[in-house]
MOPAC internal coordinates of N, CA, C and O (Angstrom, degrees):
PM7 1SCF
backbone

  N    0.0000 0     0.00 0     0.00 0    0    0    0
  C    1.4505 1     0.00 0     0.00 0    1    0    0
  C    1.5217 1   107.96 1     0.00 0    2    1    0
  O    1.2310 1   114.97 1   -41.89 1    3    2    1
  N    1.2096 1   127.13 1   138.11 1    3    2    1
  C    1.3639 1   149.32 1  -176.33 1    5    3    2
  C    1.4177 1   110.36 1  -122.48 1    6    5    3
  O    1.2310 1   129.16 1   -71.64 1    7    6    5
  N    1.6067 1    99.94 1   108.36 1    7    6    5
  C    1.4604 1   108.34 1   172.65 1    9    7    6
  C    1.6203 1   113.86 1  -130.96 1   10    9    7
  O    1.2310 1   127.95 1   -44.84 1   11   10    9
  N    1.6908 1   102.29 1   135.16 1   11   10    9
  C    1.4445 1   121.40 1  -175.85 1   13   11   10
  C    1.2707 1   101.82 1  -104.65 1   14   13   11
  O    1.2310 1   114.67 1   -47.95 1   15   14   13
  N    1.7714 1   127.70 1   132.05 1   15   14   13
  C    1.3966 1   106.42 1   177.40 1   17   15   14
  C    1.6164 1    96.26 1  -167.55 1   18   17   15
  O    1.2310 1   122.18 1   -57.95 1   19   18   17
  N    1.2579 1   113.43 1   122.05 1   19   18   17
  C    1.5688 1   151.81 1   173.09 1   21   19   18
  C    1.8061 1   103.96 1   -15.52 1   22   21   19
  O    1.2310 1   110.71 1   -51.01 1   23   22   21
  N    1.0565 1   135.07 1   128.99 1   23   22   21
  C    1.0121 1   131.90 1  -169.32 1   25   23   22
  C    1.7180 1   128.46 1   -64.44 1   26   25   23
  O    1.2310 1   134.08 1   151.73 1   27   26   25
  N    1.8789 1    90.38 1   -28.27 1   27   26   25
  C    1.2294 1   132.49 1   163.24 1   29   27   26
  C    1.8316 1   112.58 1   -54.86 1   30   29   27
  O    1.2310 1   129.83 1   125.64 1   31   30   29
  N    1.4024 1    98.65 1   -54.36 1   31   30   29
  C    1.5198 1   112.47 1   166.89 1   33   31   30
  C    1.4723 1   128.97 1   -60.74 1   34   33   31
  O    1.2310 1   121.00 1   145.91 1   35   34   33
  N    1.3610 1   115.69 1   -34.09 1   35   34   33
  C    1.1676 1   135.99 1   165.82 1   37   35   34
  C    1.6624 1   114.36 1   -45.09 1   38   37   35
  O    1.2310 1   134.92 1   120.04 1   39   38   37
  N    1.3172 1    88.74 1   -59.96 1   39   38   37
  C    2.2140 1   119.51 1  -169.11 1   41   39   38
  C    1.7599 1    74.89 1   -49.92 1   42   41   39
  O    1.2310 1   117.52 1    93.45 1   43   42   41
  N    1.6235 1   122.32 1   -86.55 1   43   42   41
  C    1.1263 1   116.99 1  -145.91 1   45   43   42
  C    1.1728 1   131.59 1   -61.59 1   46   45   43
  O    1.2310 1   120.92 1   160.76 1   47   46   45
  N    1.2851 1   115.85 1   -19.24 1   47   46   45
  C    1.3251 1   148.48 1   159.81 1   49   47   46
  C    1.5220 1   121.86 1   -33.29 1   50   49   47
  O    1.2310 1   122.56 1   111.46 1   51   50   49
  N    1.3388 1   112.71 1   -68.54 1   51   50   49
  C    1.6452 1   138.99 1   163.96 1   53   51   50
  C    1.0908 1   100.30 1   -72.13 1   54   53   51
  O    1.2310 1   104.35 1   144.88 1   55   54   53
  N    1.6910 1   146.49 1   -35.12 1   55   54   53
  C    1.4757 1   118.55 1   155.63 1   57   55   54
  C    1.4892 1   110.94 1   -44.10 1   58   57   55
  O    1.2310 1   118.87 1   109.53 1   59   58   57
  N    1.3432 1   119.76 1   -70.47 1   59   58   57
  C    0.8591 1   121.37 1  -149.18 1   61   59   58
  C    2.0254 1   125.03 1   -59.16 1   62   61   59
  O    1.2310 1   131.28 1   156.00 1   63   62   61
  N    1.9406 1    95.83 1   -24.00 1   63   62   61
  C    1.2984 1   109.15 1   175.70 1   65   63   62
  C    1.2325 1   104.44 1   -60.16 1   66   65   63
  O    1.2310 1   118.00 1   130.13 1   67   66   65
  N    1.7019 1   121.42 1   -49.87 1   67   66   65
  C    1.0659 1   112.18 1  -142.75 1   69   67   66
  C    2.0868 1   107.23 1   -89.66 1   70   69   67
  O    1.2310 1   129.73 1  -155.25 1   71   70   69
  N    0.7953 1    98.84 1    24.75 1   71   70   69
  C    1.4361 1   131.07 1   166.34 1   73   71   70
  C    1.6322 1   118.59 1   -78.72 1   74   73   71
  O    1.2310 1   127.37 1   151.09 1   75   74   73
  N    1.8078 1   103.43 1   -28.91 1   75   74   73
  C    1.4829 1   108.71 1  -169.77 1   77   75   74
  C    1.2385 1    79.21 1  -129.63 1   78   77   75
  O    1.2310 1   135.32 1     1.26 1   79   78   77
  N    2.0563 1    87.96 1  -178.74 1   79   78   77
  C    1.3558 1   109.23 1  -160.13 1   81   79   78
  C    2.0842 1   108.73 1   -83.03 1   82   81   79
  O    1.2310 1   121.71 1   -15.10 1   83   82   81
  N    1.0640 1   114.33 1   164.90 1   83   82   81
  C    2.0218 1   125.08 1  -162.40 1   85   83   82
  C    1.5398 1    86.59 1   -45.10 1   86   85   83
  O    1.2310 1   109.12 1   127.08 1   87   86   85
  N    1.6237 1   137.99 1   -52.92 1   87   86   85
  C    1.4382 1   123.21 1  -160.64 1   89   87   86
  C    1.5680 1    98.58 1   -77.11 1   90   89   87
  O    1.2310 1   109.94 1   156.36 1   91   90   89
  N    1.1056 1   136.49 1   -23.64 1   91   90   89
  C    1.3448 1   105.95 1  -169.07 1   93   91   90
  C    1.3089 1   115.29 1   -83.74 1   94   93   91
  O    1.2310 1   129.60 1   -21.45 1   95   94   93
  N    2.1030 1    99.09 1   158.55 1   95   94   93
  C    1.2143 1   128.43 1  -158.59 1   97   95   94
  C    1.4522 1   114.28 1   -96.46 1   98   97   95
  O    1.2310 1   120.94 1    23.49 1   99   98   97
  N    1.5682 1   115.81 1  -156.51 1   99   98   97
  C    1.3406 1   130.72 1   152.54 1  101   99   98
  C    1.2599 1   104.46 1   -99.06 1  102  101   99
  O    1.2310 1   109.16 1   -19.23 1  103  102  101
  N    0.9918 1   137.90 1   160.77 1  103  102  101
  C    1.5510 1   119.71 1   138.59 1  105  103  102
  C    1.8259 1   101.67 1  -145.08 1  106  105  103
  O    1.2310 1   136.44 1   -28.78 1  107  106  105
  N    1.1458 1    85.77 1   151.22 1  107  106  105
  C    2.0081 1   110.59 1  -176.25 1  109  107  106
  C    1.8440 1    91.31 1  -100.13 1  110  109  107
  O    1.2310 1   136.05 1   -58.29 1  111  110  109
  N    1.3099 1    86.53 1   121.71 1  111  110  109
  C    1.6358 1    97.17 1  -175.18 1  113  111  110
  C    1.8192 1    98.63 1  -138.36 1  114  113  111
  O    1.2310 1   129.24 1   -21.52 1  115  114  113
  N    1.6454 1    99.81 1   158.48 1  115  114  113
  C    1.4126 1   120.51 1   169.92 1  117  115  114
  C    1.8591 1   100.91 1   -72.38 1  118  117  115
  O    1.2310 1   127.68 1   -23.53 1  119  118  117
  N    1.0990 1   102.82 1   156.47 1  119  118  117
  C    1.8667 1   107.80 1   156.59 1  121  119  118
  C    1.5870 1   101.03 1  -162.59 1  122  121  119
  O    1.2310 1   125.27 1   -26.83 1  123  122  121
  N    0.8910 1   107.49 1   153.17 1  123  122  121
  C    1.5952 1   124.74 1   179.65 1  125  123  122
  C    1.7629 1   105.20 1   -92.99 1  126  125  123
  O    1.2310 1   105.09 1   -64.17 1  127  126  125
  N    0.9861 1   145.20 1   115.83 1  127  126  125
  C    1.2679 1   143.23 1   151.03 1  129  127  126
  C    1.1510 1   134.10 1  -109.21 1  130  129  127
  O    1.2310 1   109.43 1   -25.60 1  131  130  129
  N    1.7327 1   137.41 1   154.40 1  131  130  129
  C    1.3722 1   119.63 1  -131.22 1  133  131  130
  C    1.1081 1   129.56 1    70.08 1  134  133  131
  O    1.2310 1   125.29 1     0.01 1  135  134  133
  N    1.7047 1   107.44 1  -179.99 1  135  134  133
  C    1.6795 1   110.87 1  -176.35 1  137  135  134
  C    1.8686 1    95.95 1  -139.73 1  138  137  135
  O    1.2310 1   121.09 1   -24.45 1  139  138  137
  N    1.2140 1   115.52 1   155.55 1  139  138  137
  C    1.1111 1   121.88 1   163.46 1  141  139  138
  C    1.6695 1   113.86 1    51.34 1  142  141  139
  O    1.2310 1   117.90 1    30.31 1  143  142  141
  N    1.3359 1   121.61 1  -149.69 1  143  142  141
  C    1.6520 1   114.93 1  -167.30 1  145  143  142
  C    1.3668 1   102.30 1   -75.75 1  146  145  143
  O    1.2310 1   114.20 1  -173.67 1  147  146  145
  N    1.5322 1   128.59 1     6.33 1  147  146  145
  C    1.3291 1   124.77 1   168.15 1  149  147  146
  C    1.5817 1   103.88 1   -85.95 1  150  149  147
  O    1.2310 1   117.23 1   153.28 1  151  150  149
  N    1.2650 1   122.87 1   -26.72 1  151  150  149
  C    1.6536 1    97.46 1  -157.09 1  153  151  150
  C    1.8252 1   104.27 1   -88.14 1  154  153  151
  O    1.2310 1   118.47 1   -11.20 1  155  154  153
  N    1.2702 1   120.51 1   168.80 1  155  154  153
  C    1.3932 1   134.27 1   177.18 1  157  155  154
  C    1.7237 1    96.45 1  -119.66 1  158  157  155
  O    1.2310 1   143.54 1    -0.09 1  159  158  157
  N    1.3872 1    71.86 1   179.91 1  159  158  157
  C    1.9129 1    94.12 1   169.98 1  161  159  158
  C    1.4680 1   101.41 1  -123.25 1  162  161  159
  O    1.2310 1   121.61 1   -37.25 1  163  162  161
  N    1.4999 1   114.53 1   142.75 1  163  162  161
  C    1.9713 1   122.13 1   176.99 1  165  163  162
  C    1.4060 1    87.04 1  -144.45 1  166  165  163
  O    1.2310 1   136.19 1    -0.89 1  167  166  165
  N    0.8298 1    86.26 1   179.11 1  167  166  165
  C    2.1808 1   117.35 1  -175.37 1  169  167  166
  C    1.1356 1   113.45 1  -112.81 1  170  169  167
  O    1.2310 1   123.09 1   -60.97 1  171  170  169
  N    0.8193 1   111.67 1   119.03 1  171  170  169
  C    2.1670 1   120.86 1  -168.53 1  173  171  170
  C    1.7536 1   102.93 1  -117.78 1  174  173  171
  O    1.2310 1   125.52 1    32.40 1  175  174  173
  N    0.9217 1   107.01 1  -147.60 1  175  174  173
  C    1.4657 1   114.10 1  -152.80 1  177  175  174
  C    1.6180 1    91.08 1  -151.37 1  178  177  175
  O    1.2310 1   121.21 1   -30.65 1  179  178  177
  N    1.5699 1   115.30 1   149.35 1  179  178  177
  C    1.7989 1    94.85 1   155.08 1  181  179  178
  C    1.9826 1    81.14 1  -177.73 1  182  181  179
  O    1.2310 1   135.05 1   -18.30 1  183  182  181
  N    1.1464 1    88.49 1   161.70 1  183  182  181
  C    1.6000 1    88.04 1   175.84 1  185  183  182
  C    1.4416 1   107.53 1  -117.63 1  186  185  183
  O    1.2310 1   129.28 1   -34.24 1  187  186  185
  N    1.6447 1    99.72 1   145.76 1  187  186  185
  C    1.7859 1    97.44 1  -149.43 1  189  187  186
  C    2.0756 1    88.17 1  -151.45 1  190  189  187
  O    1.2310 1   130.33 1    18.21 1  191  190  189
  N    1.3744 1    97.69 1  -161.79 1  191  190  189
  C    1.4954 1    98.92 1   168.18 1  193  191  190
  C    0.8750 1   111.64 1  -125.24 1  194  193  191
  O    1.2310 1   115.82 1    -4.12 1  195  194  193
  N    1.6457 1   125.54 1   175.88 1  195  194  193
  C    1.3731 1   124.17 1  -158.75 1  197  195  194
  C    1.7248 1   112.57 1   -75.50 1  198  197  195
  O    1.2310 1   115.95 1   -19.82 1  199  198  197
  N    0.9827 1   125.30 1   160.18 1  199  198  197
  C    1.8628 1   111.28 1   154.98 1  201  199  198
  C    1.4363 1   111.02 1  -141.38 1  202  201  199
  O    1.2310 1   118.86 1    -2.69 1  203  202  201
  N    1.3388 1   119.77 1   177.31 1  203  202  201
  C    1.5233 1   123.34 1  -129.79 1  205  203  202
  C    2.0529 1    85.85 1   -96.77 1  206  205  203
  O    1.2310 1   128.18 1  -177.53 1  207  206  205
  N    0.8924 1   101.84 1     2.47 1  207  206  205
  C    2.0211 1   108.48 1  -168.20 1  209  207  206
  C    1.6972 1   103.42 1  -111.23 1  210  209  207
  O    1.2310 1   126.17 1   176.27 1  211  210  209
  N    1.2659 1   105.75 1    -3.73 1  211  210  209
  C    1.3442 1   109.48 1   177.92 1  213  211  210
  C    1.5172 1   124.18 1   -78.47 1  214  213  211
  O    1.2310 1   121.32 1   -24.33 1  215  214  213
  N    1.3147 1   115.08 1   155.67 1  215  214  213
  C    1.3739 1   125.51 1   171.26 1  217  215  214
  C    1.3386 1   116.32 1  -110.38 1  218  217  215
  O    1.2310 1   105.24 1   -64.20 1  219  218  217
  N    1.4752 1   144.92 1   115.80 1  219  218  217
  C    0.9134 1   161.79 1  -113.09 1  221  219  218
  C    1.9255 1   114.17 1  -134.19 1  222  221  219
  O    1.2310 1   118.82 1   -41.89 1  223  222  221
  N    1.2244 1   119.86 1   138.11 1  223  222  221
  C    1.4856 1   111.77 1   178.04 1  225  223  222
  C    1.3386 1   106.60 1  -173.10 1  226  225  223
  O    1.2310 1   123.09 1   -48.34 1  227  226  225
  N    1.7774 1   111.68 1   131.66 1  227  226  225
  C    1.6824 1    83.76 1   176.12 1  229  227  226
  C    2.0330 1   101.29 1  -128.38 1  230  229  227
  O    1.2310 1   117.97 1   -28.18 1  231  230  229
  N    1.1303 1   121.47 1   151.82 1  231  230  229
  C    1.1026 1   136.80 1  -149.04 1  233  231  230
  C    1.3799 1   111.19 1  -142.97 1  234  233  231
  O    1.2310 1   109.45 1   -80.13 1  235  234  233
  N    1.5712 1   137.38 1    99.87 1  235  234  233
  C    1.3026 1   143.66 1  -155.11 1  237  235  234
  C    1.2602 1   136.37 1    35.17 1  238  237  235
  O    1.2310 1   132.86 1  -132.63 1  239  238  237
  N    1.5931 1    92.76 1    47.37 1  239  238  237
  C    1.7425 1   119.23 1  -160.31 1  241  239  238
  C    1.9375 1   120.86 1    61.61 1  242  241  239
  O    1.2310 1   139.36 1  -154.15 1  243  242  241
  N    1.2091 1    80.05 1    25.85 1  243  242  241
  C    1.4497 1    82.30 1   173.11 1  245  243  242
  C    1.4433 1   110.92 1  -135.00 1  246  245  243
  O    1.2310 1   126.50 1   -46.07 1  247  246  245
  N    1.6469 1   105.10 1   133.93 1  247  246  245
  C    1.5639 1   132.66 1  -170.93 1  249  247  246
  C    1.4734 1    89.63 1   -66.43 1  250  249  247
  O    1.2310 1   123.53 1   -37.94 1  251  250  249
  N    1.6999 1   110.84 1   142.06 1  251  250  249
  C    1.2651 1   117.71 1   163.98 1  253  251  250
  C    1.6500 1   106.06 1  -127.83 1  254  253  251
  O    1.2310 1   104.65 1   -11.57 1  255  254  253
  N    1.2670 1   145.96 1   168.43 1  255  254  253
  C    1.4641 1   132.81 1  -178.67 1  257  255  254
  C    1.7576 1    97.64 1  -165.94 1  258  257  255
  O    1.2310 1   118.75 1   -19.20 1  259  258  257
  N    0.9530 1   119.99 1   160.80 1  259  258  257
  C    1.4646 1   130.51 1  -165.40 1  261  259  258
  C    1.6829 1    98.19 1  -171.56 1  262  261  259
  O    1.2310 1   121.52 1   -24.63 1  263  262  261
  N    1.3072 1   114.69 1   155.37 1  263  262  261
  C    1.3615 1   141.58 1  -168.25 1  265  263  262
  C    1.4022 1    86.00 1   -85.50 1  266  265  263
  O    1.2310 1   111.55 1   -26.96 1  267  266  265
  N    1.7151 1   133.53 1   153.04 1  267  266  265
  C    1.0377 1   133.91 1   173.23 1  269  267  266
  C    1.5462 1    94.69 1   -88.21 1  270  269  267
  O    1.2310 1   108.91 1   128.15 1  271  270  269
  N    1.3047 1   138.37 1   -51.85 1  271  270  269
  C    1.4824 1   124.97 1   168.33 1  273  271  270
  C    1.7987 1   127.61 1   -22.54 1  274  273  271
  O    1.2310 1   129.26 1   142.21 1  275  274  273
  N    1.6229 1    99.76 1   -37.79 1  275  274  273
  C    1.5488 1   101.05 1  -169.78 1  277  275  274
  C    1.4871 1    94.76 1   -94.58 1  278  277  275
  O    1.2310 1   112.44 1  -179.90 1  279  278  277
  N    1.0296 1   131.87 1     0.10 1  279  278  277
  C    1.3380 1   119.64 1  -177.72 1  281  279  278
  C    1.9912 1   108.32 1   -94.97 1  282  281  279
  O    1.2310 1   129.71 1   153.03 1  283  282  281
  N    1.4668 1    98.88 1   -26.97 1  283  282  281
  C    1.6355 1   104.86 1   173.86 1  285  283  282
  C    1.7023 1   105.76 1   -74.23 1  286  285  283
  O    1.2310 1   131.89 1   150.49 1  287  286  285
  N    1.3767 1    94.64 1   -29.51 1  287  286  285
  C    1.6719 1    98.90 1   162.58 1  289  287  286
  C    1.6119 1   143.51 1   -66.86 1  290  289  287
  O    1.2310 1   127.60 1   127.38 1  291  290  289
  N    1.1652 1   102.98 1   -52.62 1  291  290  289
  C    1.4042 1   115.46 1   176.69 1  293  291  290
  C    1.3869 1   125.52 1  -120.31 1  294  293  291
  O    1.2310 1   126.08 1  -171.73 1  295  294  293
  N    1.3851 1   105.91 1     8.27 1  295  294  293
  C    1.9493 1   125.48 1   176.68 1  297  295  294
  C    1.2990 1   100.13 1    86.01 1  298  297  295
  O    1.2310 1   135.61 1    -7.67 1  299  298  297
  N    1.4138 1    87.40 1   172.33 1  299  298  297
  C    1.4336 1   114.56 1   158.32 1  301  299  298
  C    1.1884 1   141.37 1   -89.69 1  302  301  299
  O    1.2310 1   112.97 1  -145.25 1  303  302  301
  N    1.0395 1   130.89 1    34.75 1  303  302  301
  C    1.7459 1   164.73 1   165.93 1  305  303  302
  C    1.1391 1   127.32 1  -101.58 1  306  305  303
  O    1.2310 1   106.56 1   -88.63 1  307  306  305
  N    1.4872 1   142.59 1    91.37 1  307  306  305
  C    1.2712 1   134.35 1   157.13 1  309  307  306
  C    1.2347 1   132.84 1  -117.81 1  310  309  307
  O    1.2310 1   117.24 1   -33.54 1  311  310  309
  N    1.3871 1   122.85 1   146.46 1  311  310  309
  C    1.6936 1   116.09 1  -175.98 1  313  311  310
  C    1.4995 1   111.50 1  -128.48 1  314  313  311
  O    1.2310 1   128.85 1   -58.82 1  315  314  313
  N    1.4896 1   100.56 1   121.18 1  315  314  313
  C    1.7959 1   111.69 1  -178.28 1  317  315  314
  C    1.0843 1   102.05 1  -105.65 1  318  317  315
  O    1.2310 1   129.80 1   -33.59 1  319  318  317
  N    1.4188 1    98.70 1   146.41 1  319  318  317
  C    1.7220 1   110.19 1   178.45 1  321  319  318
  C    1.8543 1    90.01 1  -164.95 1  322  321  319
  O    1.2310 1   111.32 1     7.00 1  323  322  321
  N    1.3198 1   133.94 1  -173.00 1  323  322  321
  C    1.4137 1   161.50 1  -142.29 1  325  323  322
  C    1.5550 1    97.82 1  -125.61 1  326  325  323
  O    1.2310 1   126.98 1   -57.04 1  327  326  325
  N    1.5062 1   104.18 1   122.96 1  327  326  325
  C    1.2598 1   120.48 1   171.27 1  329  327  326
  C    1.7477 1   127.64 1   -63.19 1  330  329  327
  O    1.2310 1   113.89 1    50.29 1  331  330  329
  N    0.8411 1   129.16 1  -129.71 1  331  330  329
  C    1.4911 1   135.09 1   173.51 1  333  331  330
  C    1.9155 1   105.62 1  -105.05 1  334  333  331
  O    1.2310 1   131.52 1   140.06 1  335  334  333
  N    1.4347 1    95.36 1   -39.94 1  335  334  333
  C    1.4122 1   113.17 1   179.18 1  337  335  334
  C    1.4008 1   120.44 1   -88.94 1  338  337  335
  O    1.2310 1   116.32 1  -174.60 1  339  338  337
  N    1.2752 1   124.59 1     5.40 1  339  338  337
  C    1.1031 1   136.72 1   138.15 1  341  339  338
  C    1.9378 1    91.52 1   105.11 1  342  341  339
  O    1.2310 1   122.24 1  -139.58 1  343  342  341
  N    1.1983 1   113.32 1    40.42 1  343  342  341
  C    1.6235 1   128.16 1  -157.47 1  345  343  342
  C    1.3002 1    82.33 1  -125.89 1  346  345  343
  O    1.2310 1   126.16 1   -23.70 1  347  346  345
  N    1.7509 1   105.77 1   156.30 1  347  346  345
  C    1.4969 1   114.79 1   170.18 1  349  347  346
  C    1.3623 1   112.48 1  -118.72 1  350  349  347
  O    1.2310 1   126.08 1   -45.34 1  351  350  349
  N    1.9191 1   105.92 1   134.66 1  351  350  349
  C    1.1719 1   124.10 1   177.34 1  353  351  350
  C    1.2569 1   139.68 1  -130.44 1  354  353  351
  O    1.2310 1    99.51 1   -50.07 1  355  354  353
  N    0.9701 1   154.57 1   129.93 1  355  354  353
  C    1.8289 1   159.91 1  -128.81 1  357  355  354
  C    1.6579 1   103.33 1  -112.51 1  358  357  355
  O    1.2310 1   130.22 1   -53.96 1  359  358  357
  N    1.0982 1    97.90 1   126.04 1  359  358  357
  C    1.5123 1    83.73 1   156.49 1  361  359  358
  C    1.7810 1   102.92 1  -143.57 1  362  361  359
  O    1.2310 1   115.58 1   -30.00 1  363  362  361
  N    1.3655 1   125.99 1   150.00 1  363  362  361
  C    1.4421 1   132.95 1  -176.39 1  365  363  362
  C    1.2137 1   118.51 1   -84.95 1  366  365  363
  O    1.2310 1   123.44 1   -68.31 1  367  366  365
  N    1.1978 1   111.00 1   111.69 1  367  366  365
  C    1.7984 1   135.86 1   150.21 1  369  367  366
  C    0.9105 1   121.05 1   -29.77 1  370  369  367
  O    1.2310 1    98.60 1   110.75 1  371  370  369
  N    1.2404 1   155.99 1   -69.25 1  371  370  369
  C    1.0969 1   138.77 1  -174.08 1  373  371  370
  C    1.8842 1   118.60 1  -123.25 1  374  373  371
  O    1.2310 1   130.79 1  -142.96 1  375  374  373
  N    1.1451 1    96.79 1    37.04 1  375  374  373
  C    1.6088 1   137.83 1   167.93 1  377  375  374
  C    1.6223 1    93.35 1    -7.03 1  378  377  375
  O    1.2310 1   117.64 1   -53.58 1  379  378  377
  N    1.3547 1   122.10 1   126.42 1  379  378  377
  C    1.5059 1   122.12 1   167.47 1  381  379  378
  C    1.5737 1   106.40 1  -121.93 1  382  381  379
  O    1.2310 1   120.44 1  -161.03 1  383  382  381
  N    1.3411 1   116.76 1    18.97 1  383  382  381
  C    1.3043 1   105.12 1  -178.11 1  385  383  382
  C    1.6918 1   111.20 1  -112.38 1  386  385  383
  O    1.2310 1   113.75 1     6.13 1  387  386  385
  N    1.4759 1   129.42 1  -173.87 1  387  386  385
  C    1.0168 1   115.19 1  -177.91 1  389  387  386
  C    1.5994 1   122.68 1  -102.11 1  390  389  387
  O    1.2310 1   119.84 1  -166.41 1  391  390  389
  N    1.6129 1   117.91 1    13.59 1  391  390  389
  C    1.0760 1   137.58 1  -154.27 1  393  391  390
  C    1.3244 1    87.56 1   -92.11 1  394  393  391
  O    1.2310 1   109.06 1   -69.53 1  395  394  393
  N    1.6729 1   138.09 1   110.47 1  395  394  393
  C    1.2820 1   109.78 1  -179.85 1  397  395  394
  C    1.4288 1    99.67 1   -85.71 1  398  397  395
  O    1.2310 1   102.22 1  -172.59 1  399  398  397
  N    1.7943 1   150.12 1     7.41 1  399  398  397
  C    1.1046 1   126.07 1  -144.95 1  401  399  398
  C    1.7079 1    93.45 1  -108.32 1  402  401  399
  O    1.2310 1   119.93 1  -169.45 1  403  402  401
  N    1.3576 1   117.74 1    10.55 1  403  402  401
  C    1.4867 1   134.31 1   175.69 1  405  403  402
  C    1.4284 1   109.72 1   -90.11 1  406  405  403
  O    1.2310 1   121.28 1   143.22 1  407  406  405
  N    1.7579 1   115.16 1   -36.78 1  407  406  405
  C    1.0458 1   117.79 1  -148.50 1  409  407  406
  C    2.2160 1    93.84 1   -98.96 1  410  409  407
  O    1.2310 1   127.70 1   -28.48 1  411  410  409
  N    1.4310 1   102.79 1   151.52 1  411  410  409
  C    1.3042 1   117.15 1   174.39 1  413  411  410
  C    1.7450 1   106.76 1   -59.64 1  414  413  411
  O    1.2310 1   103.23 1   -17.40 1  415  414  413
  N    0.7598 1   148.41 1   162.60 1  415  414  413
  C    1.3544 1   161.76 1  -114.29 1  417  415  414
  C    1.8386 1   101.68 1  -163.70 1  418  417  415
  O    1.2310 1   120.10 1   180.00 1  419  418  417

């Protein structure tokens, strides 16, 4: 896994670890948002613990982890950087799925 991520993204990032306990990670996860034929699926962010199906990377001392499923899904490319709300969010590089709201722009 290959992760690019904003220096800005970084800062909030390591706030936010150091909030939890020494093993926890990043992890790049699916979520469904919406309801019914409105909602999609995107890739969020959340800090979690490791599991044994994961793919592993660490990037300015910070643990990153992903499901080996989402990575046959949406590659091995991701780039974090700070939302509008000043929150950090992922979106995939070299995106193989058809969801474009996952994929980088």
């Amino acid at each position: 896994m290959n992760v690019t991520l904003t220096s800005e993204a970084a800062s909030k990032l390591r706030a936010l670890l150091k909030e939890e306990n020494e093993d926890a990670v990043v992890r790049v996860r699916e979520t469904k948002i919406g309801i019914a034929c409105k909602s999609k699926l995107v890739l969020v962010l959340s800090i979690d613990e490791r599991a044994d199906d994961d793919v592993e990377t660490e990037v300015d001392s910070l643990p990153f982890v992903i499901n080996r499923d989402l990575v046959d899904q949406y590659g091995n490319d991701f780039a974090i950087s700070l939302d509008e709300h000043q929150m950090p969010k992922v979106a995939a590089l070299s995106c193989a799925c058809s969801a474009s709201s996952c994929c980088a722009s």
